[in-house]
C-alpha positions in Angstrom: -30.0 -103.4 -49.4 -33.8 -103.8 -47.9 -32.5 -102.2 -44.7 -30.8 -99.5 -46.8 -34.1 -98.7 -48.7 -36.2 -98.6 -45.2 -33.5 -96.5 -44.2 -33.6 -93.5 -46.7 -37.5 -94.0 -47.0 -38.0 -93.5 -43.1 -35.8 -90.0 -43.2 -37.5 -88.9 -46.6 -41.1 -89.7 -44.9 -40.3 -87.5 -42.3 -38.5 -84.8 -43.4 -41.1 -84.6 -46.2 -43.8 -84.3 -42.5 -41.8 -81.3 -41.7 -41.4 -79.6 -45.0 -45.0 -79.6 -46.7 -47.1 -77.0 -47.4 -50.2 -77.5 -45.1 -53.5 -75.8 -46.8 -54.6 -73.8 -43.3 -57.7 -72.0 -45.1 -60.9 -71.3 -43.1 -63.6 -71.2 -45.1 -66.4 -68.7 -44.8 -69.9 -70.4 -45.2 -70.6 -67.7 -48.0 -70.2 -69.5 -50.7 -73.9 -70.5 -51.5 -74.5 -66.6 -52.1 -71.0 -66.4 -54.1 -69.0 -67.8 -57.0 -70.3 -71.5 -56.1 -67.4 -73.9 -56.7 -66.3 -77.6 -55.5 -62.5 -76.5 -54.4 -59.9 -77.1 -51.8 -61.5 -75.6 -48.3 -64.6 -74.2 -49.7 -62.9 -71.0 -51.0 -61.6 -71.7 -54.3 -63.7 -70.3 -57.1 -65.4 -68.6 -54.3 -66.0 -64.8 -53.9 -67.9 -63.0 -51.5 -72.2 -62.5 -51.7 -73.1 -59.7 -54.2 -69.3 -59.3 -55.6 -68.3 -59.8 -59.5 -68.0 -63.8 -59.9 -65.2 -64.4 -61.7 -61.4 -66.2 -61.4 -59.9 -62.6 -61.9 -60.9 -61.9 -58.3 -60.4 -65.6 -56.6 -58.7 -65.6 -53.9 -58.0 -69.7 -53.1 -56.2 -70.5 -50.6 -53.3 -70.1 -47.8 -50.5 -72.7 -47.1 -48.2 -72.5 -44.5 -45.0 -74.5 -43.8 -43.6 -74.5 -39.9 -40.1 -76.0 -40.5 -39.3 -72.7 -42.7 -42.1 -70.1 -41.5 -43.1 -69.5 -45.3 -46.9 -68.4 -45.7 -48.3 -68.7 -49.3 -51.0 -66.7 -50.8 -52.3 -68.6 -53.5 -55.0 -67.3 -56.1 -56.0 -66.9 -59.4 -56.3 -62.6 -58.6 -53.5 -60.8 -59.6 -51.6 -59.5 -56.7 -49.0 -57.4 -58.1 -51.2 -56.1 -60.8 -54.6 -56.1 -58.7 -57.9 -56.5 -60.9 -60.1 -53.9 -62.5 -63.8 -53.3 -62.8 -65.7 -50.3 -64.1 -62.6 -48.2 -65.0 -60.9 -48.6 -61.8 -57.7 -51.0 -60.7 -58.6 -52.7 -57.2 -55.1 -53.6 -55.3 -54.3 -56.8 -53.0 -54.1 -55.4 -49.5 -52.0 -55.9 -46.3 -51.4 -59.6 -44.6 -52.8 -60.1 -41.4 -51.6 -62.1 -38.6 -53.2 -62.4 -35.2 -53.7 -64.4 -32.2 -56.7 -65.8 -30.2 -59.3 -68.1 -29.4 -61.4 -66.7 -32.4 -60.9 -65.3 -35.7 -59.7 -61.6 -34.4 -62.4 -58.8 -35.4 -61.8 -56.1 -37.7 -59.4 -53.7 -35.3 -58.3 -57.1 -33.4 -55.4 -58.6 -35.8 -51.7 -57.7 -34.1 -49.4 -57.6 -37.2 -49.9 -56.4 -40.9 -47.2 -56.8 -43.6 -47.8 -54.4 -45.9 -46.5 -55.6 -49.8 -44.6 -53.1 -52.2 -45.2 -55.3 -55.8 -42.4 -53.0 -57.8 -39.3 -54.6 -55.5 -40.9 -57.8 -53.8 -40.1 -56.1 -50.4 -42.1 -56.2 -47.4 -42.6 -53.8 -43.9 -44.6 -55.8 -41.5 -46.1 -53.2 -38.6 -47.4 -54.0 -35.2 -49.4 -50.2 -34.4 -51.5 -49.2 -37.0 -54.9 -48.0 -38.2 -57.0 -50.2 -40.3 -58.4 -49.1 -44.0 -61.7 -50.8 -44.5 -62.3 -52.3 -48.1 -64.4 -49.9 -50.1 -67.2 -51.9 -51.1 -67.2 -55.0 -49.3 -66.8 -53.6 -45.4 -67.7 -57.5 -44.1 -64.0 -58.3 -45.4 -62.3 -56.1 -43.7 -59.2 -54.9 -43.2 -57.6 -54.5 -46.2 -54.6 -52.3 -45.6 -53.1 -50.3 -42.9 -51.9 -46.6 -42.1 -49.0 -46.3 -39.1 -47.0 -43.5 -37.7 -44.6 -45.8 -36.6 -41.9 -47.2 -37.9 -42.2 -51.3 -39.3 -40.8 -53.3 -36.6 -38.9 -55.5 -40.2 -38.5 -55.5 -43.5 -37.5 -58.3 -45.9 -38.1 -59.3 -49.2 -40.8 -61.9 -50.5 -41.4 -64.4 -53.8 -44.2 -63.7 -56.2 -45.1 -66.4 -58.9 -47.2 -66.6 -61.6 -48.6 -68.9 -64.0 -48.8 -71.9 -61.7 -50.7 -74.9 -62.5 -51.2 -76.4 -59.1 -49.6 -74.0 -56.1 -48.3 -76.5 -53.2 -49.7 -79.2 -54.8 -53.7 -78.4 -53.1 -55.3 -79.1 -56.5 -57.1 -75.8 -56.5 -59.3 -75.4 -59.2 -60.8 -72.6 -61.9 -63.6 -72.0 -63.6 -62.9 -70.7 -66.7 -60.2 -73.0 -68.5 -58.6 -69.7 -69.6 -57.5 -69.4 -65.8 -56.2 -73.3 -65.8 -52.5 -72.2 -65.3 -52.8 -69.0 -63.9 -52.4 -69.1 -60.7 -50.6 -66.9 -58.2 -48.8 -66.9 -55.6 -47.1 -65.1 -52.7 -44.4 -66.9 -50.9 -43.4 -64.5 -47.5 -41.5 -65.5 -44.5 -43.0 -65.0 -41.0 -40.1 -65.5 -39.3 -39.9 -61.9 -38.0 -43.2 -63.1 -35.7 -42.3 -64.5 -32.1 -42.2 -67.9 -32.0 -45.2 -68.3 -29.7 -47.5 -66.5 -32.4 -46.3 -68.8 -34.8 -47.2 -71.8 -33.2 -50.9 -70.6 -33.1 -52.2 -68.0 -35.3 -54.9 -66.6 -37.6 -53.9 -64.9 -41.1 -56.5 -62.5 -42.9 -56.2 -60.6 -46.6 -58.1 -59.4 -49.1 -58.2 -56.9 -52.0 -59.0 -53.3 -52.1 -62.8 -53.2 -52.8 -63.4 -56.4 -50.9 -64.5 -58.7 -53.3 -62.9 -61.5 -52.2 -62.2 -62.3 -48.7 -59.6 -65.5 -47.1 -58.8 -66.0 -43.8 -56.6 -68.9 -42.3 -56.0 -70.6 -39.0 -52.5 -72.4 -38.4 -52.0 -74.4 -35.2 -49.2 -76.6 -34.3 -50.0 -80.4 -33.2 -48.0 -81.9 -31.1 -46.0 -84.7 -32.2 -47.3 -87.7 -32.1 -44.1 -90.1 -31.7 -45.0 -90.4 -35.6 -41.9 -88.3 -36.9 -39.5 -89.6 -34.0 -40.5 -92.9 -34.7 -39.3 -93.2 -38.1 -35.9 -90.9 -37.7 -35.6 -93.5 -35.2 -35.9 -96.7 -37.5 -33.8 -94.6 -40.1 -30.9 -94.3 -37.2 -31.5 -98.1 -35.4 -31.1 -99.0 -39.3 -27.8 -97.3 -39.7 -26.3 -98.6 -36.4 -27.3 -102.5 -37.3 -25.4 -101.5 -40.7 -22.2 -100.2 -38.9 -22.4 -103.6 -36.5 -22.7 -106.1 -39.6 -19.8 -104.5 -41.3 -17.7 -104.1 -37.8 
């Protein structure tokens, strides 16, 4: 029975490794001119210097998880319904993925999936034009124009109303917000494999209130996850012998 229970918690610990959510957010170093809060990577309850302060325009946090290529884009903004201030509706832009030593600049980042709220449906573009924000030009880019065709489509999840997205314990600061939480749940599997093992991710919402960026970067293993699917299998065989 002990070896049994070693067994199936060796294989749980490491194909929970493999499946987690990891929280990849960069944060900014704005936050002492923003929406000062105490969250998860310095960016939730955080918005961008001289920008309304509020959880209606938070965005918190990115999560990514490599063993199914999903990237999460978590906040307590609204994406599908955007947020509005002086009579006008701001929407969430494009998703930006790109490549390099650095965070890529402005005109830098190499693919941009472009979200359609009314179907949950996605066209994700490699040649394009950048649309600056129209407030906040240090976020930049928010969304894209192309001639060209998307290189794929697909479909992504939208949630609402979460209390605690992937389990990163983001916070609000206005109760009112306390289970409010959204989140976008979009496969990048459509990227070559060598961009997903190293890549930056960039959005942010029309007017540029609120900025995130994120860096993902495999590790490689180390023995850690082998070394437990290996007690989980030695376990089995020594289980096979004993009732041979």
């Amino acid at each position: 029975m002990k070896i049994q229970l070693v067994i199936a918690g060796s294989l749980m610990c490491a194909a929970s490794m493999m499946a987690s959510p990891v929280n990849v957010t960069i944060y900014d170093g704005q936050t002492a001119s923003g929406y000062v809060g105490s969250g998860i990577g310095g960016e939730d309850n955080d918005t961008e210097p001289g920008t309304i302060k509020s959880d209606a325009w938070d965005l918190e946090a990115f999560g990514y998880t490599a063993s199914t290529k999903k990237l999460d884009v978590i906040g307590t903004y609204n994406f599908a319904t955007g947020a509005t201030a002086n009579g006008k509706t701001y929407r969430a832009g494009a998703i930006f993925v790109g490549t390099g030593s650095s965070l890529p600049g402005a005109n830098d980042w190499s693919y941009a999936y472009v979200l359609n709220f009314n179907n949950n449906t996605y066209s994700l573009y490699n040649s394009f034009s950048i649309v600056l924000p129209t407030d906040i030009p240090a976020s930049s880019p928010w969304t894209v124009t192309s001639s060209s065709n998307p290189i794929a489509t697909g479909s992504f999840d939208y949630l609402t109303g979460l209390a605690n997205p992937d389990g990163f314990g983001l916070t609000v600061m206005n109760p009112s917000y306390a289970n409010q939480h959204n989140m976008i749940s979009l496969s990048l599997a459509d990227l070559p494999p060598e961009v997903l093992s190293d890549f930056y991710v960039h959005t942010t919402m029309e007017c540029g209130n609120d900025s995130l960026n994120g860096k993902y970067t495999s590790v490689p293993d180390s023995g850690m996850t082998l070394g437990l699917l290996t007690m989980g299998m030695t376990g089995l065989a020594l289980i096979r012998r004993k009732l041979a």
